[in-house]
LOKOL-307213 format. One line per 2 residues: their letters; for each residue x, y, z of N, C-alpha, C. Coordinates in steps of 0.2 Angstrom, whole numbers, plus 2048, in hexadecimal, padded with zeros to 3 digits. Example, Ala and Ser with C-alpha at 12.3 -4.5 7.8 and 13.67 -1.06 7.14 Angstrom:
# LOKOL-307213
as = 842 7E4 827 83E 7EA 827 842 7F0 827 | 840 7F5 823 844 7FB 824 840 800 827 $
//
This chain:
# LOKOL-307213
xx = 1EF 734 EBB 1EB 738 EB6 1E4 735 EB7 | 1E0 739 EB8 1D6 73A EB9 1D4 738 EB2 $
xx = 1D5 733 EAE 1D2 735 EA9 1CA 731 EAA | 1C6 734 EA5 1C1 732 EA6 1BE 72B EA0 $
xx = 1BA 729 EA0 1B9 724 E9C 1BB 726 E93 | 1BB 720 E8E 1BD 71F E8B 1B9 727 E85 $
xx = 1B3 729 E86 1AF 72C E81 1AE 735 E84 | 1B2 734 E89 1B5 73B E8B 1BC 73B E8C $
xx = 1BF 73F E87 1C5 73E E85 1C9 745 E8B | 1C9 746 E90 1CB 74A E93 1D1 747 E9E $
xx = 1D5 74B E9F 1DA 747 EA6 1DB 74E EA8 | 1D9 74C EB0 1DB 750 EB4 1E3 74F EB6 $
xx = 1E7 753 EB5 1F0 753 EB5 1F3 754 EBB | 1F9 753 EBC 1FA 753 EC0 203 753 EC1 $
xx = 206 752 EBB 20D 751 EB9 20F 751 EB1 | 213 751 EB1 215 752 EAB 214 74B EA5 $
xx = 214 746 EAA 211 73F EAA 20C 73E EA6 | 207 741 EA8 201 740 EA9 1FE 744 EA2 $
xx = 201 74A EA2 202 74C E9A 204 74A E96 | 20A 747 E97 20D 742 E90 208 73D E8E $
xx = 205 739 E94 201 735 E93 1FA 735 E8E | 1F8 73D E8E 1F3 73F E8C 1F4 741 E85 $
xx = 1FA 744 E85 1FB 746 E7F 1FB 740 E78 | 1FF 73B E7C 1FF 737 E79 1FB 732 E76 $
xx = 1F6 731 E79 1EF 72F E7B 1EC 732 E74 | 1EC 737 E74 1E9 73C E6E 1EC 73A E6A $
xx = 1F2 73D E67 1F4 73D E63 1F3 735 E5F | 1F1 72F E61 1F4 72B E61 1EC 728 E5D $
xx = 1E7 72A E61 1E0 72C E5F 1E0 730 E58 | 1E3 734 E59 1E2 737 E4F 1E7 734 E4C $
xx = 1EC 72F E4D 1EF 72B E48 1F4 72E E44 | 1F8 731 E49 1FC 738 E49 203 732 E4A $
xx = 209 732 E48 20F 72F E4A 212 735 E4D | 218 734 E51 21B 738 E56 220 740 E4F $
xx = 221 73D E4C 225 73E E46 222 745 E44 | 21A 740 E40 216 746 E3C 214 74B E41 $
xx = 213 74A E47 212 750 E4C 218 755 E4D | 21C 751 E4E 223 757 E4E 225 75A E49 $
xx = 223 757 E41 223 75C E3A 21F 760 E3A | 217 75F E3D 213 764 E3D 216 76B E42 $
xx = 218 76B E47 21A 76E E4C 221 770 E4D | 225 76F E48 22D 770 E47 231 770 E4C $
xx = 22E 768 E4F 231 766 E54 235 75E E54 | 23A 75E E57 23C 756 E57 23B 751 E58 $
xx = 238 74A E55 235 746 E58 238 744 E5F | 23D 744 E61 23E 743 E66 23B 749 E6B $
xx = 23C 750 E6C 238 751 E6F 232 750 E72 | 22F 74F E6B 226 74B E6A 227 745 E71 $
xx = 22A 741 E70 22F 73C E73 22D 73D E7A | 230 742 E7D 232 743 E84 22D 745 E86 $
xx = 22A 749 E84 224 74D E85 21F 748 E88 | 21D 742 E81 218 73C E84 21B 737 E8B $
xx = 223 737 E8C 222 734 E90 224 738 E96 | 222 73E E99 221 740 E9C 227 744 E9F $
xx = 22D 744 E9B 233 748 E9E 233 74D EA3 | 232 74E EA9 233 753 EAD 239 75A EA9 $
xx = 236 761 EAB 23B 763 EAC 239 76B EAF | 240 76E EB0 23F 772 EB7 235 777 EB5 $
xx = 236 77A EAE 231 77C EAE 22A 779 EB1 | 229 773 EAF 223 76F EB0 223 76F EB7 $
xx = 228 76B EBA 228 76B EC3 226 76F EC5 | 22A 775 EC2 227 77D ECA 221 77D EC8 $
xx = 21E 77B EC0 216 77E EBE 211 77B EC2 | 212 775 EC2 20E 76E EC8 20F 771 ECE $
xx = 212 773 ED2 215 777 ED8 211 77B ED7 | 213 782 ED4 20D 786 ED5 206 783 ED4 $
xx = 204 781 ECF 1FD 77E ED1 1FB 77A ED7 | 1FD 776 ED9 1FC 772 EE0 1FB 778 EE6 $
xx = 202 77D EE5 202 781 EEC 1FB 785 EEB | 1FA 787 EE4 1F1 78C EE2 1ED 789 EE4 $
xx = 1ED 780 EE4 1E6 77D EE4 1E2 77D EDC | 1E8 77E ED8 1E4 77E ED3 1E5 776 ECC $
xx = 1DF 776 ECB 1E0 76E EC8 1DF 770 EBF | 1E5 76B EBC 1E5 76D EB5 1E0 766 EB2 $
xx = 1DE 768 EAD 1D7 764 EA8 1D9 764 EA2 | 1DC 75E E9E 1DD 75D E97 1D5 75B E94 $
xx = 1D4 75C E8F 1D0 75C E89 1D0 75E E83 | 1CF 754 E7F 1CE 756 E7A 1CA 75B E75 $
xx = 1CB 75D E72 1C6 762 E70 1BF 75D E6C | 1BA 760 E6C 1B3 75B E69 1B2 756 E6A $
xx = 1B4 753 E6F 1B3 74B E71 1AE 74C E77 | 1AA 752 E79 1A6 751 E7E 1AA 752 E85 $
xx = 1B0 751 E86 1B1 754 E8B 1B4 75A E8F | 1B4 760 E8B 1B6 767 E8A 1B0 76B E8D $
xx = 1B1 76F E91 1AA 774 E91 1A8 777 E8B | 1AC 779 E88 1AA 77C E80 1A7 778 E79 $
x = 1A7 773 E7D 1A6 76E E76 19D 770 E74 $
//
């Protein structure tokens, strides 16, 4: 993961990995426990769970595949931290 320094909250991806990592990142920054985020989203903490540490699965893999074969690179961003085009 491409992240950029600490006051640009934004990572070039590249695996499912690299997403969890990010996500986690955030969430972790708003002082979110894995729990409260799965009650907001009526989701399992454990799901919450897998997600951050990056669980592969078939969907993700073929998505990173096709991207790679496009040539096309994914960009997370925080939203208002300056590093989003739209900010």
């Amino acid at each position: 993961m491409d992240e950029q320094n600490s006051t640009t909250r934004w990572a070039r991806v590249r695996s499912a990995r690299d997403i969890g990592r990010f996500m986690r990142q955030a969430r972790r920054r708003r002082g979110t426990s894995q729990a409260a985020l799965a009650d907001e989203l009526g989701l399992t903490r454990q799901y919450v769970s897998e997600v951050e540490s990056g669980v592969d699965n078939l969907y993700i893999t073929r998505l990173f595949e096709m991207f790679d074969e496009l040539g096309i690179d994914v960009r997370l961003a925080e939203r208002g931290t300056g590093g989003g085009d739209d900010d």
